[in-house]
C-alpha positions in Angstrom: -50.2 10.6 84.2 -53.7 9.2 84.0 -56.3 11.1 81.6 -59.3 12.5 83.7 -62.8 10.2 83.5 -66.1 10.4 84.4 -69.2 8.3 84.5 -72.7 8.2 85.7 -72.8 5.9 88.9 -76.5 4.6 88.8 -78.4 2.5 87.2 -79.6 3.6 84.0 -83.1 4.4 84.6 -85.6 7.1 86.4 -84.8 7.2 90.0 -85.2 9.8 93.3 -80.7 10.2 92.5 -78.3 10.3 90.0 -74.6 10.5 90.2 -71.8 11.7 88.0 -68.5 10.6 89.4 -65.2 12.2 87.9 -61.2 10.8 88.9 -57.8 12.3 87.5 -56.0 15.4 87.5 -59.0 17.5 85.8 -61.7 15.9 87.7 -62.0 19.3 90.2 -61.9 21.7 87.3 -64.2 19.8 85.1 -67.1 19.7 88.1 -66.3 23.3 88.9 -67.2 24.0 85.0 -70.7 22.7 84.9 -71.4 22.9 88.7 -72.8 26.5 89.8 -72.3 26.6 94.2 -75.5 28.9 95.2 -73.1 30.7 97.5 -71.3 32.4 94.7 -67.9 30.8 94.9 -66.3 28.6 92.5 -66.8 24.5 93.3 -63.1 24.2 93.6 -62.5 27.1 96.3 -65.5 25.1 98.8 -63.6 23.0 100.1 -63.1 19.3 100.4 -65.4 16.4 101.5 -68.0 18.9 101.6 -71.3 18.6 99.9 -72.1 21.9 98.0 -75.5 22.6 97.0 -76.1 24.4 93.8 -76.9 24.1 90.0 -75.4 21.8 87.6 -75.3 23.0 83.8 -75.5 21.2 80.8 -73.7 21.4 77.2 -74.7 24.5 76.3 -74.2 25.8 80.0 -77.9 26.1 81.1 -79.4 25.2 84.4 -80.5 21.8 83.6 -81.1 20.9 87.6 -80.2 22.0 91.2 -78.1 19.6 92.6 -75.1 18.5 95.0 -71.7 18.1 94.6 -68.2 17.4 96.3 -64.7 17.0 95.7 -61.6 15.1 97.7 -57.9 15.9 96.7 -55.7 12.9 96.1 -54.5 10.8 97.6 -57.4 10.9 100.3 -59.6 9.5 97.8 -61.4 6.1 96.6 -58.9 6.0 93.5 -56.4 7.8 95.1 -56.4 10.8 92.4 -58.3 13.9 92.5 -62.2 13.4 92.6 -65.3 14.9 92.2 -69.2 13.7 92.5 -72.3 15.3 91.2 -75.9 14.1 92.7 -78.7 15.4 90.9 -81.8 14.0 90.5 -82.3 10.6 88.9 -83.6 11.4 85.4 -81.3 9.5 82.9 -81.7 12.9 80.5 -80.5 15.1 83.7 -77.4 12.6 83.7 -77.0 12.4 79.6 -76.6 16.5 79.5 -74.5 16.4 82.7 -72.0 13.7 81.3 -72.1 15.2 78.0 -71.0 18.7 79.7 -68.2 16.9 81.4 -66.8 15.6 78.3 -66.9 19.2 76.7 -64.2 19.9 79.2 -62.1 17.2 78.0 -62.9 14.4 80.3 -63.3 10.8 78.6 -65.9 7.9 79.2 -64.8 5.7 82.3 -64.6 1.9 81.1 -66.3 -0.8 83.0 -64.4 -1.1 86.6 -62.0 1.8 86.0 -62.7 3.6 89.2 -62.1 0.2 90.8 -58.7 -0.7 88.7 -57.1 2.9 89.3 -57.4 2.6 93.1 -56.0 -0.6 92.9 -52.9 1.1 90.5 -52.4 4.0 92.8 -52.3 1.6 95.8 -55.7 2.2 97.5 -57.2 -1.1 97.2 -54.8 -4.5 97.0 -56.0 -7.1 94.9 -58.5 -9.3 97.2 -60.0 -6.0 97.7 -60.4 -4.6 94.3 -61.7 -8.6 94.1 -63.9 -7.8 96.4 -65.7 -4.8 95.2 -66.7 -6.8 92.4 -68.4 -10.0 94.5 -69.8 -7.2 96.9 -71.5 -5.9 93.8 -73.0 -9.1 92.5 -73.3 -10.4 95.8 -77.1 -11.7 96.5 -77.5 -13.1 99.7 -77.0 -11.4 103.5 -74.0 -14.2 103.6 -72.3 -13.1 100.6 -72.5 -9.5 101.2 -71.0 -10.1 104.5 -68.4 -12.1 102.8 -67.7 -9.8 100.5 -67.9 -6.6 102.8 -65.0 -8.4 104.9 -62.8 -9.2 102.2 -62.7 -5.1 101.4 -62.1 -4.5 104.5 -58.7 -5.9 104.2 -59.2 -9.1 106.8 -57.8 -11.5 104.0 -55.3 -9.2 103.3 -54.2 -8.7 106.4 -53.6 -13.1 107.1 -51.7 -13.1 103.9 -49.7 -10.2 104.9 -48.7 -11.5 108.3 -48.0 -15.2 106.5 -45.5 -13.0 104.0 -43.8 -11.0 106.6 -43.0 -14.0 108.3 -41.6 -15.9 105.6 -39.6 -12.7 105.2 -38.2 -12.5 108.2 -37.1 -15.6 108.2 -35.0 -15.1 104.7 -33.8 -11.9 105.9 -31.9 -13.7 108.6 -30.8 -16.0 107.0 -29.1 -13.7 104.7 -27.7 -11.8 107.5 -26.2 -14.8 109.4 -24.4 -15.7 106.0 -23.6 -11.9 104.5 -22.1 -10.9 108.5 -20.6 -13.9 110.0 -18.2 -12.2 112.5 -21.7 -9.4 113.2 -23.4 -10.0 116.8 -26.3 -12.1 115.0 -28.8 -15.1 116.6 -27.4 -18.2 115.0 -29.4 -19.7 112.4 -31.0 -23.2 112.9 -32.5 -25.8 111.3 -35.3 -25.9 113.7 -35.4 -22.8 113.5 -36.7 -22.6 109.7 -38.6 -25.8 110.3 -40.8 -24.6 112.7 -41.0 -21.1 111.0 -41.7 -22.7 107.7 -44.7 -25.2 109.0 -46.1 -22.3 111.1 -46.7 -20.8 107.4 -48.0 -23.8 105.9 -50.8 -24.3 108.2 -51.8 -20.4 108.1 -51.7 -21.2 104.2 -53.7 -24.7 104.4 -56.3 -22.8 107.0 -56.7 -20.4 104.2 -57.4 -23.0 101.3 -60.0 -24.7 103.6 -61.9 -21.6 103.3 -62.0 -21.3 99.8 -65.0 -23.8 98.8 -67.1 -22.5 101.3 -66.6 -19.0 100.4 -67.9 -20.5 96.5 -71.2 -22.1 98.1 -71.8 -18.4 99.8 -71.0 -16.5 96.7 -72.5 -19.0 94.0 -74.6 -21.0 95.5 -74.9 -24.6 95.9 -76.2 -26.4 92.9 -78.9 -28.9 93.5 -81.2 -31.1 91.7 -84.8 -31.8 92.2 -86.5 -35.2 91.6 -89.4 -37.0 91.8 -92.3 -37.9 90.0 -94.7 -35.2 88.3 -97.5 -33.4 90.7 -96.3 -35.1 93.8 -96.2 -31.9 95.6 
């Protein structure tokens, strides 16, 4: 079982909002320890994906600011484990007390993309999409956010999926057609796995053609200017 974690989720510097995110098996109790609801019920008996206005405390369990919170139950969460979000206002000292009255309630640091990696672990994200968290985060330009925005949303994949269910298929009858001989089963042909097999490697080739332009949206392309000095 994972350990629970939390981290604050904006940048590190003055700002009208500040989260706290939390994920793992302690992540409702720890937020319902240093989160006061104004409506006099424990955080953990509001509710889920509801945002609950109140007053977060810090170390030493003083109000240190009114804030927001919420919670989701896994699975029906980003990382697929029990979560939990505090918004407060953006002061990084607001954030440093909140964060440090998490971990008084044994919760650990998050590492760099942890959120991201334990979605992906509990099967909430696939690969290209925990990929693509990343590039949507470093993105820069319209294009590459669009890019990148697509890529989560599972369009990539959803082409490789269809291109391995295919090929799978095809394998599973073959199998059957030699496992079940005397069985009521479509004969097998050559054909038949030929025209299967180049139907997958054009899907696969269309796919690689994609790949340098998707590095000129994302990176950029590199250029050089040249000419003589001052000429405009």
């Amino acid at each position: 079982m994972f350990d629970t974690i939390a981290a604050i989720a904006t940048p590190p510097f003055p700002g009208a909002i500040g989260i706290l995110r939390l994920s793992g098996p302690r992540a409702i109790a720890a937020a319902s320890a240093v989160f006061r609801p104004a409506c006099g019920r424990p955080l953990e008996c509001c509710g889920v994906h509801k945002l609950v206005y109140g007053t977060l405390l810090g170390p030493d369990g003083s109000p240190i600011d009114q804030a927001l919170a919420t919670v989701s139950s896994g699975p029906h969460s980003y990382t697929g484990e029990d979560t939990a979000e505090l918004q407060c206002h953006g002061s990084p000292m607001v954030l440093t007390l909140g964060l440090e009255a998490l971990f008084a309630q044994h919760v650990r640091q998050a590492e760099a993309g942890e959120f991201t990696r334990r979605a992906f672990l509990n099967g909430r994200l696939d690969l290209t999409q925990a990929e693509a968290v990343a590039d949507l985060i470093d993105a820069e330009t319209p294009a590459a956010v669009h890019q990148a925005a697509n890529q989560l949303s599972g369009s990539l994949s959803r082409r490789i999926g269809e291109i391995y269910t295919g090929l799978t298929d095809l394998l599973a009858h073959f199998h059957a057609v030699l496992d079940y001989p005397d069985e009521d089963i479509d004969p097998f042909r050559a054909d038949t796995i030929r025209i299967a097999l180049d139907r997958a490697k054009a899907e696969l080739e269309s796919l690689l053609s994609t790949y340098e332009r998707g590095r000129y949206v994302f990176n950029g392309v590199p250029c050089v200017l040249i000419g003589r000095p001052n000429a405009g």
